[in-house]
Backbone and ligand atoms as CSV (ligand in chain L), in Angstrom:
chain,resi,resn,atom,element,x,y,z
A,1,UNK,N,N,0.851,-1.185,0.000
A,1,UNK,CA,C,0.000,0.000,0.000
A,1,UNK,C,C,0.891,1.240,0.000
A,2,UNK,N,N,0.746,2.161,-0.675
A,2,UNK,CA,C,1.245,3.218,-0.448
A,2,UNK,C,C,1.244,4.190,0.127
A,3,UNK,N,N,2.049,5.072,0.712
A,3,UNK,CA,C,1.839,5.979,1.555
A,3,UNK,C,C,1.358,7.157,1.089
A,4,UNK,N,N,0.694,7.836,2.369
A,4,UNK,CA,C,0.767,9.572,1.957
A,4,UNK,C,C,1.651,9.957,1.733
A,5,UNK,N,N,2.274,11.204,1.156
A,5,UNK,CA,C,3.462,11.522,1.360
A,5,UNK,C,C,2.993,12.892,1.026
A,6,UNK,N,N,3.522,13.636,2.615
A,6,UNK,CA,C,3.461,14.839,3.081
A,6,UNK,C,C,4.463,15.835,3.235
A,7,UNK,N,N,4.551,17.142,2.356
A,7,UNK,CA,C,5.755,18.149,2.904
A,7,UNK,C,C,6.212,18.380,4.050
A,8,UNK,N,N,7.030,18.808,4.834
A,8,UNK,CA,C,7.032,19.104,6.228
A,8,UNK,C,C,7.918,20.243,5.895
A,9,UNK,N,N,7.106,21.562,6.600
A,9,UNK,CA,C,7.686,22.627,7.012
A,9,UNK,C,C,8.053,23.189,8.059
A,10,UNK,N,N,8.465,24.289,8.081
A,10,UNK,CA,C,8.322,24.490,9.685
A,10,UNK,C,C,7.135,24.755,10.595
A,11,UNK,N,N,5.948,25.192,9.815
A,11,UNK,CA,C,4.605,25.100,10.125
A,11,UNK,C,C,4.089,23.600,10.845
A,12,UNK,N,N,4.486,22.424,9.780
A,12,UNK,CA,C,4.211,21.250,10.244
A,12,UNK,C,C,4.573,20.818,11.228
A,13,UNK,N,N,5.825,20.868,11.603
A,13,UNK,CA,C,6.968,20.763,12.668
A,13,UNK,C,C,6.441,21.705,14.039
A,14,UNK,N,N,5.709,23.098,13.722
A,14,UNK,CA,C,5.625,23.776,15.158
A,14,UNK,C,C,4.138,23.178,15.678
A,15,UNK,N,N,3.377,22.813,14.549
A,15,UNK,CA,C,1.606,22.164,14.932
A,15,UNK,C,C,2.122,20.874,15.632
A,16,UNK,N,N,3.073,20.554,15.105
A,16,UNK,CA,C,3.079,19.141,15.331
A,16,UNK,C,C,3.501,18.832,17.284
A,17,UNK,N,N,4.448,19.192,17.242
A,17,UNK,CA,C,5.116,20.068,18.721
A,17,UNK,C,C,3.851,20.657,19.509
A,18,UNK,N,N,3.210,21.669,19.068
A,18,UNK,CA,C,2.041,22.302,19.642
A,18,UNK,C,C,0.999,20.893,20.199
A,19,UNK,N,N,0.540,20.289,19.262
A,19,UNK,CA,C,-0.671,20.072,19.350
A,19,UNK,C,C,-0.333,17.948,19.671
A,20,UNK,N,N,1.120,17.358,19.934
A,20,UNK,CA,C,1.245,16.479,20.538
A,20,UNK,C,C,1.278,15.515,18.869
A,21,UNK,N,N,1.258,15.567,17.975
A,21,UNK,CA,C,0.375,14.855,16.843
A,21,UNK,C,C,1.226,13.482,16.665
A,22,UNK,N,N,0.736,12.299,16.835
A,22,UNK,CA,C,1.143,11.226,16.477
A,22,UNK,C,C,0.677,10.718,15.345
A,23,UNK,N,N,2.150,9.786,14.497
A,23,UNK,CA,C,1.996,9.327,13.472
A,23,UNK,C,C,2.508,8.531,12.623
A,24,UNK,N,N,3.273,8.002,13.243
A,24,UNK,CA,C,4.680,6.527,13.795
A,24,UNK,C,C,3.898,5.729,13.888
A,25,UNK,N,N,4.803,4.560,13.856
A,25,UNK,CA,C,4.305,3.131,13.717
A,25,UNK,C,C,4.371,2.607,15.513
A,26,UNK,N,N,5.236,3.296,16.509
A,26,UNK,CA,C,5.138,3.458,17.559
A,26,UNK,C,C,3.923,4.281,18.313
A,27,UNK,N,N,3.348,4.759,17.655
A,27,UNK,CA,C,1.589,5.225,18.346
A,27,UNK,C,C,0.667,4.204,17.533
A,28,UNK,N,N,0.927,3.263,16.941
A,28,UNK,CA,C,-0.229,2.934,15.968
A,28,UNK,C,C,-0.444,1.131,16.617
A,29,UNK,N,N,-1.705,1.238,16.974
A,29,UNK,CA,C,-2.528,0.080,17.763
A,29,UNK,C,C,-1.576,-1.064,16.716
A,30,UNK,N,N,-1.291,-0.869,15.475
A,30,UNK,CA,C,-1.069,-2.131,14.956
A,30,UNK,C,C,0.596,-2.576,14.801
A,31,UNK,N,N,1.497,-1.779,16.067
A,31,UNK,CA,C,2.796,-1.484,15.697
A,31,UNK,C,C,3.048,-2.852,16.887
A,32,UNK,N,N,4.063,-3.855,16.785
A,32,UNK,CA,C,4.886,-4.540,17.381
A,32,UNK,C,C,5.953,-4.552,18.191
A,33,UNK,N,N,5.653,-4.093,19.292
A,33,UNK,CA,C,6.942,-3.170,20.147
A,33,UNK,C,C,8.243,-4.002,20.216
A,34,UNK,N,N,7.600,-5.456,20.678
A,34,UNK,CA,C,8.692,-6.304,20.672
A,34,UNK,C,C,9.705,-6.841,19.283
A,35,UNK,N,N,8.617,-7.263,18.138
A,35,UNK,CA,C,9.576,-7.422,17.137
A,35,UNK,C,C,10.148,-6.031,16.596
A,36,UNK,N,N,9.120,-4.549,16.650
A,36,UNK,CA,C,9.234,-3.615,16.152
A,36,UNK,C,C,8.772,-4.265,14.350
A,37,UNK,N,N,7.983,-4.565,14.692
A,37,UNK,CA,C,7.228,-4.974,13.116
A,37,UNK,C,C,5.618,-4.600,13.032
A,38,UNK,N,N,5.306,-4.890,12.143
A,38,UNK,CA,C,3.562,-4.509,12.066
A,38,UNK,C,C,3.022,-5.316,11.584
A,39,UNK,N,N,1.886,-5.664,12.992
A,39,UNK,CA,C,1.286,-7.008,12.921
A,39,UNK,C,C,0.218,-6.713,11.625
A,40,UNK,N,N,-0.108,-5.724,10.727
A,40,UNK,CA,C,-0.883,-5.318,9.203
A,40,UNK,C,C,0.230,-6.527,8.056
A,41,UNK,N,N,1.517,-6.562,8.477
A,41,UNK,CA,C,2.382,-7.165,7.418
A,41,UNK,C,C,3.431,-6.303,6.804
A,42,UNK,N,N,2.924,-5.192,7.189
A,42,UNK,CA,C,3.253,-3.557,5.997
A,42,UNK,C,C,4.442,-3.424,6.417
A,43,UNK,N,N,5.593,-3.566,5.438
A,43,UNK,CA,C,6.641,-2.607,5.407
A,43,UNK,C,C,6.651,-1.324,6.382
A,44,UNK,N,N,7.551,-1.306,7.203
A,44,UNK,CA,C,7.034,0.077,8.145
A,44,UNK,C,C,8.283,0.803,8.543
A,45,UNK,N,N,9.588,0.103,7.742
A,45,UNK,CA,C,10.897,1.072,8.392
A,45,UNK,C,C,10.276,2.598,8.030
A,46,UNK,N,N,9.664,3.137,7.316
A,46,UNK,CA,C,9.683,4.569,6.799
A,46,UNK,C,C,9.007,5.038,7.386
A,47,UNK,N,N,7.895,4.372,8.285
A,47,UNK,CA,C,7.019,4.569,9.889
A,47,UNK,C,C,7.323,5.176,11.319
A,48,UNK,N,N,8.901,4.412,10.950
A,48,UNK,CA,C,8.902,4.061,12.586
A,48,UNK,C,C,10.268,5.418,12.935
A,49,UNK,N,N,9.587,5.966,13.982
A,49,UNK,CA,C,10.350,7.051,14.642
A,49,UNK,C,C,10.646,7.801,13.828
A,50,UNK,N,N,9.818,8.483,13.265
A,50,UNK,CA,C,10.225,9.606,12.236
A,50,UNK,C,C,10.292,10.816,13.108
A,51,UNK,N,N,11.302,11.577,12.980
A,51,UNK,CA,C,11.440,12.869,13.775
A,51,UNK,C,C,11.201,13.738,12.772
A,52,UNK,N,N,10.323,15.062,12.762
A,52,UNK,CA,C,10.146,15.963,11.515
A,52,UNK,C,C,11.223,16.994,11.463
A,53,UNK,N,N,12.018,17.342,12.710
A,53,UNK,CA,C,13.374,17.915,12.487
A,53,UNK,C,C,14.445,17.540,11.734
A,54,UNK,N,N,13.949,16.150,11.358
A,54,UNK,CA,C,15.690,15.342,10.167
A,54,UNK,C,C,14.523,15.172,9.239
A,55,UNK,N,N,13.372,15.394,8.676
A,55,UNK,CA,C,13.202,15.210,7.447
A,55,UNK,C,C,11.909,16.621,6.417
A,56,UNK,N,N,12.286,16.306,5.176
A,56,UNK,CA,C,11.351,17.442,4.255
A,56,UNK,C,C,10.576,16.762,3.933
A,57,UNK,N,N,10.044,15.636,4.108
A,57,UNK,CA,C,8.507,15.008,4.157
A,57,UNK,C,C,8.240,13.591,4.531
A,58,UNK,N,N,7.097,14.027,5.009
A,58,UNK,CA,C,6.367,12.684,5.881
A,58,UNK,C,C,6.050,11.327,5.225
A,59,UNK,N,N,6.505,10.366,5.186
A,59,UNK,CA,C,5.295,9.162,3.960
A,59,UNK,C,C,4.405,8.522,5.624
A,60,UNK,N,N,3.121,9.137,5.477
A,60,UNK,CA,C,2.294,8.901,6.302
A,60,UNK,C,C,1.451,7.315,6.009
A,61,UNK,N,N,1.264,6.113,7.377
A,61,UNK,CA,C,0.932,4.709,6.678
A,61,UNK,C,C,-0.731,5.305,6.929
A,62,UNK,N,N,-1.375,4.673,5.812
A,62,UNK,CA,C,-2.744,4.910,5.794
A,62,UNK,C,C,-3.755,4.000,6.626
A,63,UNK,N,N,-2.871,2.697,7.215
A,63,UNK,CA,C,-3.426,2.037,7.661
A,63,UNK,C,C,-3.198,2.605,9.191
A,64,UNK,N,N,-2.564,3.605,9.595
A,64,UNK,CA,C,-2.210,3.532,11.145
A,64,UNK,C,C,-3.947,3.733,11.349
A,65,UNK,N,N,-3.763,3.514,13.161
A,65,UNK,CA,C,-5.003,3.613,14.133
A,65,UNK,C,C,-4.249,3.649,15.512
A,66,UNK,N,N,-4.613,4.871,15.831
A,66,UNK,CA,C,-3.777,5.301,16.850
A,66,UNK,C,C,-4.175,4.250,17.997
A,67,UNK,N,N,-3.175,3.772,18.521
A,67,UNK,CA,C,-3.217,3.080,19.442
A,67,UNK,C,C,-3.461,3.243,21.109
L,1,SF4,S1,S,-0.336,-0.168,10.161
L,1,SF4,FE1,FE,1.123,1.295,9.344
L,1,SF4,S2,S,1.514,2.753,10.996
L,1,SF4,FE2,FE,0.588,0.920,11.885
L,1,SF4,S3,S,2.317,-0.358,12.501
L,1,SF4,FE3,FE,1.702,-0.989,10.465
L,1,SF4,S4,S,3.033,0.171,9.101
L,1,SF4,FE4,FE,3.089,1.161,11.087
């Protein structure tokens, strides 16, 4: 499945900070803490622990559900 894939500015980065926003494979009901895998099947290195300070855009999983 493919991702969103979202700009990140500094706008995104200060809402994001502001307003708590989760969107990692580490907030998402379907994330595997122990293997660090996703019990969906989905490819998720590009998920997991994304900091928006090291990157210029998001690939958001469409399947997350915040956990
Ligand atoms: S469903 Fe998506 S966001 Fe959730 S653990 Fe799997 S890859 Fe990560």
């Amino acid at each position: 499945m493919s991702p969103v894939i979202t700009p990140v500015d500094e706008r995104l980065r200060r809402e994001s900070r502001e307003l708590g926003l989760c969107f990692t494979c580490e907030c998402c009901v379907h994330f595997d803490a122990e293997g660090g895998g996703c019990r969906q099947r989905y490819p998720n290195v590009e998920h997991r622990d994304v900091r928006l300070e090291r990157v210029t855009e998001l690939r958001f999983c469409k399947e997350f559900e915040l956990g």
